[in-house]
PyMOL Python script that loads the backbone (N, CA, C, O; Angstrom):
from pymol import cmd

cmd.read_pdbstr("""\
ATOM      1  N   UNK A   1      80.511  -0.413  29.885  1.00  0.00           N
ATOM      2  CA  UNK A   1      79.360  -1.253  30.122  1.00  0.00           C
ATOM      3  C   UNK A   1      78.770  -1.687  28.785  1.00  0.00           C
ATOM      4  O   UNK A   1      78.449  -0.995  27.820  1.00  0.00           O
ATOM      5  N   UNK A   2      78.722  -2.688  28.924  1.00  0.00           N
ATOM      6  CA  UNK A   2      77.896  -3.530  27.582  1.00  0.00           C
ATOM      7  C   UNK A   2      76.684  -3.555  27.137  1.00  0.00           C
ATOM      8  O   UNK A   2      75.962  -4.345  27.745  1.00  0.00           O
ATOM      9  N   UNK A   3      76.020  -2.764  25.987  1.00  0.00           N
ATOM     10  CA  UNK A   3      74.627  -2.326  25.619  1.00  0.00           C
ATOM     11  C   UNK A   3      73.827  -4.023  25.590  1.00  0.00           C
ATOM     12  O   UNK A   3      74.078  -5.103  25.056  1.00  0.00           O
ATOM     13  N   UNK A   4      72.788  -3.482  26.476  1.00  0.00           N
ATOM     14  CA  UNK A   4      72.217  -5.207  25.980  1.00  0.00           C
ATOM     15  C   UNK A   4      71.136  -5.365  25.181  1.00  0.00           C
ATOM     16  O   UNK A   4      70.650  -4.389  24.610  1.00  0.00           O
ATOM     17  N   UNK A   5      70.630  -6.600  25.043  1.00  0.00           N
ATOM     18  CA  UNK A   5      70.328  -7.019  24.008  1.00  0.00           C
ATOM     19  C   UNK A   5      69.201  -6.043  24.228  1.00  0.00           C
ATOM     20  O   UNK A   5      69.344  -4.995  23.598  1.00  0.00           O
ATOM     21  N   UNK A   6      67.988  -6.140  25.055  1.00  0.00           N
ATOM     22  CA  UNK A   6      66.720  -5.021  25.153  1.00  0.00           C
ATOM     23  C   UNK A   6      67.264  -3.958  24.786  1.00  0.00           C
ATOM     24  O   UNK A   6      66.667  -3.655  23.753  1.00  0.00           O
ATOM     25  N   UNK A   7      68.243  -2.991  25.048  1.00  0.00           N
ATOM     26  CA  UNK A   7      68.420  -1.821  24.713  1.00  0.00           C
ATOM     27  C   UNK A   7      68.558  -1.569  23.258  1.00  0.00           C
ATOM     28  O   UNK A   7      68.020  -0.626  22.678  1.00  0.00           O
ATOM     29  N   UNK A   8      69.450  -2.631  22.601  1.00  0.00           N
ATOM     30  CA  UNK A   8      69.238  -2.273  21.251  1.00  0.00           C
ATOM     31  C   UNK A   8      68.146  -2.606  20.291  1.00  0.00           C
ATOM     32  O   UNK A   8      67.864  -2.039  19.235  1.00  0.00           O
ATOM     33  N   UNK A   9      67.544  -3.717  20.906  1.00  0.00           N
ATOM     34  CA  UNK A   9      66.231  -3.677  20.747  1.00  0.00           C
ATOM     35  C   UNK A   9      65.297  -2.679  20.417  1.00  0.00           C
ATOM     36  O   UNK A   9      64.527  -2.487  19.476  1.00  0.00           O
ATOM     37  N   UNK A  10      65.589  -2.095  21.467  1.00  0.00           N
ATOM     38  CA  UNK A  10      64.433  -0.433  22.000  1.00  0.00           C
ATOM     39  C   UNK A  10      64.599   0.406  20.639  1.00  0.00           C
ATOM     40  O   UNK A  10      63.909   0.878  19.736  1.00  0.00           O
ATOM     41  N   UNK A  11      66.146   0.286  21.111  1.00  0.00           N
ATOM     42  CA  UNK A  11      66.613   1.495  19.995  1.00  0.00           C
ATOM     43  C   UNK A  11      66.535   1.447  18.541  1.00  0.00           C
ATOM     44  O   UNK A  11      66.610   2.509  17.923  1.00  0.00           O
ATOM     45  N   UNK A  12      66.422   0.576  18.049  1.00  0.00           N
ATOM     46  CA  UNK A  12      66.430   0.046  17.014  1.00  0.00           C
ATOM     47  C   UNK A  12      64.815   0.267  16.561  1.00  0.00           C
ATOM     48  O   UNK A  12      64.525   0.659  15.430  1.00  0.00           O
ATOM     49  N   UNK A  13      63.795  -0.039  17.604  1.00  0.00           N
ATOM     50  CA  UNK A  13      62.488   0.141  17.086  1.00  0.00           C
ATOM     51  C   UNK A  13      62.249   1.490  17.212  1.00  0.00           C
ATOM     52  O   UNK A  13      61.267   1.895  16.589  1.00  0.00           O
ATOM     53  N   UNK A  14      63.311   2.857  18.285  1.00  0.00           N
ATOM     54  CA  UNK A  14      62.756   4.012  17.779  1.00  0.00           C
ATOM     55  C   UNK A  14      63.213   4.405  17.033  1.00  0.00           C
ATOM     56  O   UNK A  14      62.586   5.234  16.374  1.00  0.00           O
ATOM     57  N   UNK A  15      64.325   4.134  16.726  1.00  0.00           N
ATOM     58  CA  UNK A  15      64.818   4.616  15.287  1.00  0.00           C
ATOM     59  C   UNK A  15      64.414   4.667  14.039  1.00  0.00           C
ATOM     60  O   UNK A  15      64.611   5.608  13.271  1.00  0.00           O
ATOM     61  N   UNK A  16      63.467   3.007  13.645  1.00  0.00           N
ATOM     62  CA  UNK A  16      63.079   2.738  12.737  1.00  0.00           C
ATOM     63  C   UNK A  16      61.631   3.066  12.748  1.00  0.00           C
ATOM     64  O   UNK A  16      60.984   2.485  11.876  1.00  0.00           O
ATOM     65  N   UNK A  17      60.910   3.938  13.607  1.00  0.00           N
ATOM     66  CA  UNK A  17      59.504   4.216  13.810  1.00  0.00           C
ATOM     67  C   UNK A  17      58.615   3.059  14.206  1.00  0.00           C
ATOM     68  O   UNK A  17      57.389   3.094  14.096  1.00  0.00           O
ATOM     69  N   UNK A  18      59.257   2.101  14.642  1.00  0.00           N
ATOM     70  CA  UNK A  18      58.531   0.706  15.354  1.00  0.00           C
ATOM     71  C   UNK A  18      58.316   0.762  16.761  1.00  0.00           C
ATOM     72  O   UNK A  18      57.730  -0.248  17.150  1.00  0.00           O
ATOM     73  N   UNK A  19      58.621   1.707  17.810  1.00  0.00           N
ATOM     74  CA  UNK A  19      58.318   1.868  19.088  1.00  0.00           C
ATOM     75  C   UNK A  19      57.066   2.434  19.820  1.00  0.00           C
ATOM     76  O   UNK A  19      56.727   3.588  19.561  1.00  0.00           O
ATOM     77  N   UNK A  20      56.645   1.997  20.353  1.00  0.00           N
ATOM     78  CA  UNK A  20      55.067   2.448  21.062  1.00  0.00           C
ATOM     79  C   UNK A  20      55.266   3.763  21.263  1.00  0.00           C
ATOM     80  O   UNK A  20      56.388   4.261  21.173  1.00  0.00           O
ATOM     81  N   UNK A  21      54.285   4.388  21.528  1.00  0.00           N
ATOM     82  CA  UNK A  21      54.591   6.316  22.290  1.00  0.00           C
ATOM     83  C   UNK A  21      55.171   6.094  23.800  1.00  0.00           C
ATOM     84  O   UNK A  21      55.788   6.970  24.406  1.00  0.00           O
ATOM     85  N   UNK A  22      54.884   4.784  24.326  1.00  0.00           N
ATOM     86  CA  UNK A  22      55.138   4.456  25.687  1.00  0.00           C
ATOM     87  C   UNK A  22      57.212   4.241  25.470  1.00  0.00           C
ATOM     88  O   UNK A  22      58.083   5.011  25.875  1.00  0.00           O
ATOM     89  N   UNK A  23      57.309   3.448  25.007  1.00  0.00           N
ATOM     90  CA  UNK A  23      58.895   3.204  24.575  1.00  0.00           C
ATOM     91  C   UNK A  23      59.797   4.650  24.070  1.00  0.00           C
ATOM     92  O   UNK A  23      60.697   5.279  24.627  1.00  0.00           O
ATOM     93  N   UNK A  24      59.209   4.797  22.972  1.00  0.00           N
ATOM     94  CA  UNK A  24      59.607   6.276  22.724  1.00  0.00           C
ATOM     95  C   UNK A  24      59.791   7.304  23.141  1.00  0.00           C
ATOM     96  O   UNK A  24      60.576   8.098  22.624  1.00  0.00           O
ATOM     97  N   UNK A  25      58.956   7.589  24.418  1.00  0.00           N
ATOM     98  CA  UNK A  25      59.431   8.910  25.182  1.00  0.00           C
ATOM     99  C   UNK A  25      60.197   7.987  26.456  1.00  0.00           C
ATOM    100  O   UNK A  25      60.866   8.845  27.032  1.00  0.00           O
ATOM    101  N   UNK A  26      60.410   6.762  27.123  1.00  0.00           N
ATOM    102  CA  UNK A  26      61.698   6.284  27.858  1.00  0.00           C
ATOM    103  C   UNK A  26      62.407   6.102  26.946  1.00  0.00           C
ATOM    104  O   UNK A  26      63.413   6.465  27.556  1.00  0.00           O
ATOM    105  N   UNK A  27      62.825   5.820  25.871  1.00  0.00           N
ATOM    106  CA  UNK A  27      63.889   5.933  24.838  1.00  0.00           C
ATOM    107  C   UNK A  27      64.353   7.630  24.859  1.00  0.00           C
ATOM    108  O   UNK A  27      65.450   8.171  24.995  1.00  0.00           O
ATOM    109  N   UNK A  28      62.927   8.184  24.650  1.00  0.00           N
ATOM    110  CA  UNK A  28      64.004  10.008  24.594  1.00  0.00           C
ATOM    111  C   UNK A  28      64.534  10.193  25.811  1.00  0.00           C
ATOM    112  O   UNK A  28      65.659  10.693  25.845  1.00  0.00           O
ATOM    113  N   UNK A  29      63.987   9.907  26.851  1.00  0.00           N
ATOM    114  CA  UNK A  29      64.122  10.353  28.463  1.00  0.00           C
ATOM    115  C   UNK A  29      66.050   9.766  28.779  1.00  0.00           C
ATOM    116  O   UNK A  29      66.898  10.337  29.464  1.00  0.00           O
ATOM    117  N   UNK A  30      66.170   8.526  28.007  1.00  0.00           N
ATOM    118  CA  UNK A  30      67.249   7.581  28.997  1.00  0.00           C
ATOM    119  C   UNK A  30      68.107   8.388  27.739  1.00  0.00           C
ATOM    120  O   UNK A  30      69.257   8.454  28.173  1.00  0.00           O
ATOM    121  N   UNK A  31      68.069   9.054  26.334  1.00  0.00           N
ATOM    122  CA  UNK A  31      68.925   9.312  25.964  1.00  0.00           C
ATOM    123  C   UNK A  31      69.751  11.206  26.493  1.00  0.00           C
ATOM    124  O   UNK A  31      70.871  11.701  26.366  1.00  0.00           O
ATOM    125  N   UNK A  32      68.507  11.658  27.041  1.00  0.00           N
ATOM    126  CA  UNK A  32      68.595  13.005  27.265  1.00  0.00           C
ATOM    127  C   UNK A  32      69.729  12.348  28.911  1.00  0.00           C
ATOM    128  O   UNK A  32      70.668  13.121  29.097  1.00  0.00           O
ATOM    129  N   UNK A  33      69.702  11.442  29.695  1.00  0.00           N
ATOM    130  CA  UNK A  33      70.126  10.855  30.955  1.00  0.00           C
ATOM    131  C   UNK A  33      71.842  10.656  30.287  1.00  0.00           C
ATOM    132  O   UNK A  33      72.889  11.221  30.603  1.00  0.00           O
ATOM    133  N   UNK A  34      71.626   9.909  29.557  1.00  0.00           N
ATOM    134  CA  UNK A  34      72.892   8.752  29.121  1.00  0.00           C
ATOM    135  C   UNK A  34      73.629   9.249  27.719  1.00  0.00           C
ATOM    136  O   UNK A  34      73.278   8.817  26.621  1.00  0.00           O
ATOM    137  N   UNK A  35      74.743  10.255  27.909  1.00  0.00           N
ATOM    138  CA  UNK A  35      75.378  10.108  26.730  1.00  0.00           C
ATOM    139  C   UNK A  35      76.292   9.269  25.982  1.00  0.00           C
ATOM    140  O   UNK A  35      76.990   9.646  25.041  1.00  0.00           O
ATOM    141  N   UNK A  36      76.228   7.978  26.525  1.00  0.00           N
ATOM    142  CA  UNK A  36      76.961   7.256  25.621  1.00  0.00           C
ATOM    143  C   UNK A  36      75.693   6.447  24.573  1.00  0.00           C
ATOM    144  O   UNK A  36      75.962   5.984  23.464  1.00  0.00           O
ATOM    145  N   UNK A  37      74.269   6.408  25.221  1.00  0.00           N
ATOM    146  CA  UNK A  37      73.394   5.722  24.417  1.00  0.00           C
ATOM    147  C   UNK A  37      72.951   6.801  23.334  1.00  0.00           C
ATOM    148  O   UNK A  37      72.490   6.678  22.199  1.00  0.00           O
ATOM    149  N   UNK A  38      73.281   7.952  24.152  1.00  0.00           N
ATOM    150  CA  UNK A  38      72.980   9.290  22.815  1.00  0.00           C
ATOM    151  C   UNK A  38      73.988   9.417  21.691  1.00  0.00           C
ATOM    152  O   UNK A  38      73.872  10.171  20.725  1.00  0.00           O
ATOM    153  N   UNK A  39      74.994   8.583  21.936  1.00  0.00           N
ATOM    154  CA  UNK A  39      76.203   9.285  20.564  1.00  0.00           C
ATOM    155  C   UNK A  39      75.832   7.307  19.853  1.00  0.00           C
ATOM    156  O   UNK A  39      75.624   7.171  18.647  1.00  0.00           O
ATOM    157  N   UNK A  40      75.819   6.251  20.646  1.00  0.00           N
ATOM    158  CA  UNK A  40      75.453   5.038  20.133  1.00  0.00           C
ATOM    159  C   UNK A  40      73.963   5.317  18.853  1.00  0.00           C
ATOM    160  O   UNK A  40      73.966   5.201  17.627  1.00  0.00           O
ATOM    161  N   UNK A  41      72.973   5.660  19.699  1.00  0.00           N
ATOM    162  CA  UNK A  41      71.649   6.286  19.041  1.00  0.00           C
ATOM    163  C   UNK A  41      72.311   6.969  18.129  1.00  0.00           C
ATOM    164  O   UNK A  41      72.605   6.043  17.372  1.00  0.00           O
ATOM    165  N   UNK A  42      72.803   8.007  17.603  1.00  0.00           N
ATOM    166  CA  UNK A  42      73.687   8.686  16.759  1.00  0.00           C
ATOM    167  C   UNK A  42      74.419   7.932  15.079  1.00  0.00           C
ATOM    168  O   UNK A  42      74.297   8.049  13.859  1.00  0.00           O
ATOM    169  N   UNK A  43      75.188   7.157  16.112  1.00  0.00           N
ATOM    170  CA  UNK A  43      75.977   6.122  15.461  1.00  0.00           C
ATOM    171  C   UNK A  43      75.190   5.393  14.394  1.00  0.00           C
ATOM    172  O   UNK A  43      75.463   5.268  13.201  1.00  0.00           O
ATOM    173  N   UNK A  44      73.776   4.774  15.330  1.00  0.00           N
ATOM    174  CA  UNK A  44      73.030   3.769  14.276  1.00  0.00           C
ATOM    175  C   UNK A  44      72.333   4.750  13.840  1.00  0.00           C
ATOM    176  O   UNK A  44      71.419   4.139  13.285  1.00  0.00           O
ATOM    177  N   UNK A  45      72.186   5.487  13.743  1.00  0.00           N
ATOM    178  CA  UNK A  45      71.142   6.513  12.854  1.00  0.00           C
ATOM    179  C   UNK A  45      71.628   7.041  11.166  1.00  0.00           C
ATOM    180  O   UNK A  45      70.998   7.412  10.176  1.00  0.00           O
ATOM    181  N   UNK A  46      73.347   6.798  11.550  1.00  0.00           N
ATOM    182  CA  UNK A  46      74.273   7.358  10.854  1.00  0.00           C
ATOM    183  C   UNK A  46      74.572   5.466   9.658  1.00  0.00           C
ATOM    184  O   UNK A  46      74.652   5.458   8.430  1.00  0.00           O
ATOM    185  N   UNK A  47      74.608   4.951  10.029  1.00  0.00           N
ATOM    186  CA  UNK A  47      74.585   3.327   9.895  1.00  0.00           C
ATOM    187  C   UNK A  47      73.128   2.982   8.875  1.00  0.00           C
ATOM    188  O   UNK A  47      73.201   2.570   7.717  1.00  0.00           O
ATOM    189  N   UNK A  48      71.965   3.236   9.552  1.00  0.00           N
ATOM    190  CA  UNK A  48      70.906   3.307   8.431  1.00  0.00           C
ATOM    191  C   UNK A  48      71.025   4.311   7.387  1.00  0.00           C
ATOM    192  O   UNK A  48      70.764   3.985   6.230  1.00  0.00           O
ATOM    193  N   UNK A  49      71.456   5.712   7.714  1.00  0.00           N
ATOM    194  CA  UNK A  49      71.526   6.364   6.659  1.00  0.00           C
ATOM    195  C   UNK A  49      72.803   6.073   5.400  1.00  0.00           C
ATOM    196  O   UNK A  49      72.751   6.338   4.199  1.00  0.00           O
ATOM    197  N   UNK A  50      73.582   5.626   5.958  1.00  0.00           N
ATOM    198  CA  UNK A  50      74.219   4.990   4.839  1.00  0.00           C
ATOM    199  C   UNK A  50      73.904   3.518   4.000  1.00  0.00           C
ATOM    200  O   UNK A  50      74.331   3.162   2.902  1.00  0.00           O
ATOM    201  N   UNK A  51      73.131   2.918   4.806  1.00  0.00           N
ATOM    202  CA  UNK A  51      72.870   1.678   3.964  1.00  0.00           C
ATOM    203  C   UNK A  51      71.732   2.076   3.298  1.00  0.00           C
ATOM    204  O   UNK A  51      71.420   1.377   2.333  1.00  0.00           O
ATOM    205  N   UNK A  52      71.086   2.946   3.543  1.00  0.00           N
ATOM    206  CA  UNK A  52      69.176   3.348   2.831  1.00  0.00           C
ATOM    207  C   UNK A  52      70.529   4.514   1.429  1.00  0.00           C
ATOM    208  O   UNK A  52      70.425   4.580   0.204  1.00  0.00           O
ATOM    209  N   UNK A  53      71.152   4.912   1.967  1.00  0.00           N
ATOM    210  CA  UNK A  53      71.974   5.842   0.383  1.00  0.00           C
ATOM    211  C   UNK A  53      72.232   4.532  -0.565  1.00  0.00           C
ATOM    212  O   UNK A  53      71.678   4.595  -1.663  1.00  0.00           O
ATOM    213  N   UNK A  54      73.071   3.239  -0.265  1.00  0.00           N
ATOM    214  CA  UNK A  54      73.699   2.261  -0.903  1.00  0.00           C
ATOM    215  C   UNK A  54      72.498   1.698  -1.653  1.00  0.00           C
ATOM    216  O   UNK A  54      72.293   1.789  -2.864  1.00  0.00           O
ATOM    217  N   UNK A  55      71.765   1.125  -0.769  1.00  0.00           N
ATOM    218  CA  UNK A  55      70.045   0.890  -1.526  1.00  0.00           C
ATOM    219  C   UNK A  55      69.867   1.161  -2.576  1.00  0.00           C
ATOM    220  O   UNK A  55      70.046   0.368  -3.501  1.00  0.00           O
ATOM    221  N   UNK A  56      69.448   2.406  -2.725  1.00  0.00           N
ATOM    222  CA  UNK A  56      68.855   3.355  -3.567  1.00  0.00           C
ATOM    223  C   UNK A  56      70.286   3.840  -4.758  1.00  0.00           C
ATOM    224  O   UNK A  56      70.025   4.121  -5.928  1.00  0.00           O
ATOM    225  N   UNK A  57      71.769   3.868  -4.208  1.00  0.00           N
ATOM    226  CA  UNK A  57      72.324   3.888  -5.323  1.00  0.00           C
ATOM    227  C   UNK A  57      72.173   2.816  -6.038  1.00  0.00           C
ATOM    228  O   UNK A  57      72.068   2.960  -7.256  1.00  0.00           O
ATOM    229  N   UNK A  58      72.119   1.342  -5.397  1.00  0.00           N
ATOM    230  CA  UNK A  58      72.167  -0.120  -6.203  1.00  0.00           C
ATOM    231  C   UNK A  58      70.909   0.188  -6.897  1.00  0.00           C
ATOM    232  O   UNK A  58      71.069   0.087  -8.113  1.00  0.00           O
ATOM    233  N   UNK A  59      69.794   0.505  -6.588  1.00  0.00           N
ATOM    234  CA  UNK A  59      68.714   0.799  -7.399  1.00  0.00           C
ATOM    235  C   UNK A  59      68.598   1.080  -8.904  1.00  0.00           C
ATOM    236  O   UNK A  59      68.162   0.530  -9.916  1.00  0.00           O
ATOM    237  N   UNK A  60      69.606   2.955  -8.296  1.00  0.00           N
ATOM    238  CA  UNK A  60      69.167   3.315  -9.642  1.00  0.00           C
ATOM    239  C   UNK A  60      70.238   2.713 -10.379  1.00  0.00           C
ATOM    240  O   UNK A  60      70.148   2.774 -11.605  1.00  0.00           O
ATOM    241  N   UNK A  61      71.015   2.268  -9.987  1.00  0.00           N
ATOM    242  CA  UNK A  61      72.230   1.861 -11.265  1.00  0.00           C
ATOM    243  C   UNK A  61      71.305   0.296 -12.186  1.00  0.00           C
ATOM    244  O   UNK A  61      71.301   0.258 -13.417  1.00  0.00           O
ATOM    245  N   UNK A  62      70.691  -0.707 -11.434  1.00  0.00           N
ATOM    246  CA  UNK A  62      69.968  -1.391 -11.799  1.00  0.00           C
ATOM    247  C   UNK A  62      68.806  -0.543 -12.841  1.00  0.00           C
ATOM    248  O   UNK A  62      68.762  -0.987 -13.988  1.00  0.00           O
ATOM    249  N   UNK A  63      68.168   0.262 -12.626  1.00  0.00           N
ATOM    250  CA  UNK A  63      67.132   0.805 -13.321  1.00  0.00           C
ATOM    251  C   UNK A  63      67.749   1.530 -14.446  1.00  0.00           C
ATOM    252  O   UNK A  63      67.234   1.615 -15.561  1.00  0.00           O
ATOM    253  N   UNK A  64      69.006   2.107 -14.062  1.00  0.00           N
ATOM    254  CA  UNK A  64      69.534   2.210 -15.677  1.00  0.00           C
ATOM    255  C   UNK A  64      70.354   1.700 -16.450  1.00  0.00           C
ATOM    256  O   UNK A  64      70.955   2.367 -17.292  1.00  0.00           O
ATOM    257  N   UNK A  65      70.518   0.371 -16.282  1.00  0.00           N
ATOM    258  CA  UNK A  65      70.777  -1.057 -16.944  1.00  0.00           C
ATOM    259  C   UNK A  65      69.822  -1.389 -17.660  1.00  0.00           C
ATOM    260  O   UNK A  65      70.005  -1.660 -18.847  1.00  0.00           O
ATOM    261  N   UNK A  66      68.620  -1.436 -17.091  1.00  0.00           N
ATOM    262  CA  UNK A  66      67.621  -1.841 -18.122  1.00  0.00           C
ATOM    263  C   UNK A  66      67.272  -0.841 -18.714  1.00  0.00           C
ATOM    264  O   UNK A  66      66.844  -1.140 -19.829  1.00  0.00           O
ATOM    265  N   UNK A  67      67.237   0.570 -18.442  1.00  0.00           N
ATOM    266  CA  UNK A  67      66.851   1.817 -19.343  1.00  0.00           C
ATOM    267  C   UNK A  67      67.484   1.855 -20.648  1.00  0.00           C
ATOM    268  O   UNK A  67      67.153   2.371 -21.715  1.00  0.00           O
ATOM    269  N   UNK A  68      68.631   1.069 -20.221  1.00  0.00           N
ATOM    270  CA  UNK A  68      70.193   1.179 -21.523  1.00  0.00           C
ATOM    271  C   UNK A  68      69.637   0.130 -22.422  1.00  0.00           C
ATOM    272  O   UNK A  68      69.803   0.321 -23.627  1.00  0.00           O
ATOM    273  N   UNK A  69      68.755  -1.373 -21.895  1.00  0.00           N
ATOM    274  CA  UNK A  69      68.256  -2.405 -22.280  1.00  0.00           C
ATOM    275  C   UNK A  69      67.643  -1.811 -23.649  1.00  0.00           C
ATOM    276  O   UNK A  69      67.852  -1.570 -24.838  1.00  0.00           O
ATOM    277  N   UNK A  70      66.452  -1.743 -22.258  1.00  0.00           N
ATOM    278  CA  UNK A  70      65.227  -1.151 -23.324  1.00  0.00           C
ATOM    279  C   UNK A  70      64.843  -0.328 -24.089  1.00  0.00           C
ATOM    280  O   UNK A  70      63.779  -0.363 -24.707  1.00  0.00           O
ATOM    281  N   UNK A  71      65.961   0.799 -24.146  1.00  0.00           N
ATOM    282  CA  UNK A  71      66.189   1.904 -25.278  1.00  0.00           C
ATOM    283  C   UNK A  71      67.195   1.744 -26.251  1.00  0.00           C
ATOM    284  O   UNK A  71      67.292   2.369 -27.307  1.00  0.00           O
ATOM    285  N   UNK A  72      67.826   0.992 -25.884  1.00  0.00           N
ATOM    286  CA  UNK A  72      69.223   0.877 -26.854  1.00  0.00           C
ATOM    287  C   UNK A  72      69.293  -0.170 -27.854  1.00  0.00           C
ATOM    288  O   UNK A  72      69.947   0.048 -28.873  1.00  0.00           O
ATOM    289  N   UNK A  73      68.568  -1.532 -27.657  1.00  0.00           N
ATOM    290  CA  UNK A  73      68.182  -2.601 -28.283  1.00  0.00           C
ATOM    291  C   UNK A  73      67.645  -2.828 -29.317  1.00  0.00           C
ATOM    292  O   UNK A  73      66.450  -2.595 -29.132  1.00  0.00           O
ATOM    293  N   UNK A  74      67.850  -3.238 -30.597  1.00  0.00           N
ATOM    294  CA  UNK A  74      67.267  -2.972 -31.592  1.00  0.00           C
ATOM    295  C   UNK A  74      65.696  -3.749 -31.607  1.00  0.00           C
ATOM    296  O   UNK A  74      64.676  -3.486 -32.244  1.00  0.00           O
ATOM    297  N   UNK A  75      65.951  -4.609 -30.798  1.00  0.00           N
ATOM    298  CA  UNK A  75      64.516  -6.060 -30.766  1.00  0.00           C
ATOM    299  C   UNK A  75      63.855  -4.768 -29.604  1.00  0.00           C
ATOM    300  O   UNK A  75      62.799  -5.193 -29.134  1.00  0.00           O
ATOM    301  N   UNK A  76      64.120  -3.702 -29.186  1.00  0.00           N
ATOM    302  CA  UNK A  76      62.929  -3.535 -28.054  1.00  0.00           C
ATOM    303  C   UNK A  76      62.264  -2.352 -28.321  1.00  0.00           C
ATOM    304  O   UNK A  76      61.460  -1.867 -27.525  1.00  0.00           O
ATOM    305  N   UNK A  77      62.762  -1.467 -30.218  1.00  0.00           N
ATOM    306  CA  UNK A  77      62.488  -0.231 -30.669  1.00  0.00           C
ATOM    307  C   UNK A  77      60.880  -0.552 -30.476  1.00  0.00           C
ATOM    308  O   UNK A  77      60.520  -0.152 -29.370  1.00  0.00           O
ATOM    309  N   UNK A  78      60.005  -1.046 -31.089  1.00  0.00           N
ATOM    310  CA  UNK A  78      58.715  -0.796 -30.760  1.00  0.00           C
ATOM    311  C   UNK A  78      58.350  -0.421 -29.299  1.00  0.00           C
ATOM    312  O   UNK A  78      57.777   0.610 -28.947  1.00  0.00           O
ATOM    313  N   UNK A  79      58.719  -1.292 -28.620  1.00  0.00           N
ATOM    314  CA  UNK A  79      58.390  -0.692 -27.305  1.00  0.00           C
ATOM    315  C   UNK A  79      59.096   0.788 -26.928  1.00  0.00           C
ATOM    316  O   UNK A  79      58.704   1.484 -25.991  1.00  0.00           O
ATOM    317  N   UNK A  80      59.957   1.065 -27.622  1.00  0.00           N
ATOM    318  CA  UNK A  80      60.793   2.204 -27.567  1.00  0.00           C
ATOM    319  C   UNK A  80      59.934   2.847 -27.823  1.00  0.00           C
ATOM    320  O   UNK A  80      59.209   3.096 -26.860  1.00  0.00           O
ATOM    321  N   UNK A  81      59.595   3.349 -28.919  1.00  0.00           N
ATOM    322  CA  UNK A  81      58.316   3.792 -29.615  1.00  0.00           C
ATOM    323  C   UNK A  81      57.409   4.182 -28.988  1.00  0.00           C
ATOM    324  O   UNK A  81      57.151   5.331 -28.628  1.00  0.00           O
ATOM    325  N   UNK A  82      56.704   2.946 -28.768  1.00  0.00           N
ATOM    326  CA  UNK A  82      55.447   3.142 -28.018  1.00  0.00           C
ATOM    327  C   UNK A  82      55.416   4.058 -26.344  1.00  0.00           C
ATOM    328  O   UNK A  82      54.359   4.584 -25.995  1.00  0.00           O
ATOM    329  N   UNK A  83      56.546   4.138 -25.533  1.00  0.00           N
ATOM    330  CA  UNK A  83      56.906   4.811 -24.957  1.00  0.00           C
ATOM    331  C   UNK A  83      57.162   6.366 -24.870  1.00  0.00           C
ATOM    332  O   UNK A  83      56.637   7.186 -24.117  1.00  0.00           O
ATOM    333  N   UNK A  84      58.015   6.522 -25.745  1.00  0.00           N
ATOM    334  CA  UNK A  84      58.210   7.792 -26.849  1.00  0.00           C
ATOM    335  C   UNK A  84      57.100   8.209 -27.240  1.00  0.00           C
ATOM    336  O   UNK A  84      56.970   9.262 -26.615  1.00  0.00           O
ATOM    337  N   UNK A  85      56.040   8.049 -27.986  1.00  0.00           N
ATOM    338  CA  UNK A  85      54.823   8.526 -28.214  1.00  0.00           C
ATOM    339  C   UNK A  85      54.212   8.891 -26.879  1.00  0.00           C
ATOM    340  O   UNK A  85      54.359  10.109 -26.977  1.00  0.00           O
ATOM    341  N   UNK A  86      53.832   8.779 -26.107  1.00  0.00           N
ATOM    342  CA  UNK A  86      53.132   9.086 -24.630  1.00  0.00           C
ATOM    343  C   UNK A  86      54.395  10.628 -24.624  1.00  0.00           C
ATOM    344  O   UNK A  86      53.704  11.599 -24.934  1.00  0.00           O
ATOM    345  N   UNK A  87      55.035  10.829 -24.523  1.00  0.00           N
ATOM    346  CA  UNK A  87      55.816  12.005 -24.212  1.00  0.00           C
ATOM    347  C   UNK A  87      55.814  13.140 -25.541  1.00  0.00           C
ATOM    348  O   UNK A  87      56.228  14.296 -25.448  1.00  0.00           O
ATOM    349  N   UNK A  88      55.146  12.399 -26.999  1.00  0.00           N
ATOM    350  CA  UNK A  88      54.950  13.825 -27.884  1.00  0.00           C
ATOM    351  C   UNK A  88      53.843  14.106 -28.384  1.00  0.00           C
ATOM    352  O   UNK A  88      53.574  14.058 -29.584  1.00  0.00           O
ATOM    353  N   UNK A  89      53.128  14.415 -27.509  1.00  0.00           N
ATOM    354  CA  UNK A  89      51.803  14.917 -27.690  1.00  0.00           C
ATOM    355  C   UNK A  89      51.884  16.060 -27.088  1.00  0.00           C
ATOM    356  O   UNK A  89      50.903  16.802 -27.037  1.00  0.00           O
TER     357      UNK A  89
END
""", "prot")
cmd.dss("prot")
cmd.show_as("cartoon", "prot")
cmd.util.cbc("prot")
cmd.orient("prot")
């Protein structure tokens, strides 16, 4: 049977903490009923947690591109500096 469009809807807003208290406990109720919407629910839970890891790796690799920038650069030593000082006191 084919999940429809409301259902992933639903699911999608309890997953992501966007569902009323009213939605949320028929969302827990139909998953405690229905194990194929419980291993689906599963599935996308598993789906955000890998794209929120990818995120945050693209992040920090971006943030230490410019760390490499702005410390390594000979035009950005003052600001280097001035940075560096706040940490030797």
């Amino acid at each position: 049977m084919k999940t429809s469009l409301d259902d992933l809807q639903l699911m999608e807003n309890c997953l992501l903490g966007r569902a009323s208290g009213e939605q949320r406990t028929l969302f827990e109720a139909r998953l405690l009923l229905d194990p194929v919407l419980r291993e689906d629910a599963h599935w996308q839970q598993q789906t955000y947690r890998i794209i929120r890891d990818y995120g945050r790796k693209q992040l920090r690799n971006e943030l230490e591109q410019v760390h490499q920038v702005l410390f390594t650069a000979p035009r950005h030593r003052a600001f280097r500096d001035k940075v560096l000082s706040f940490f030797g006191k």
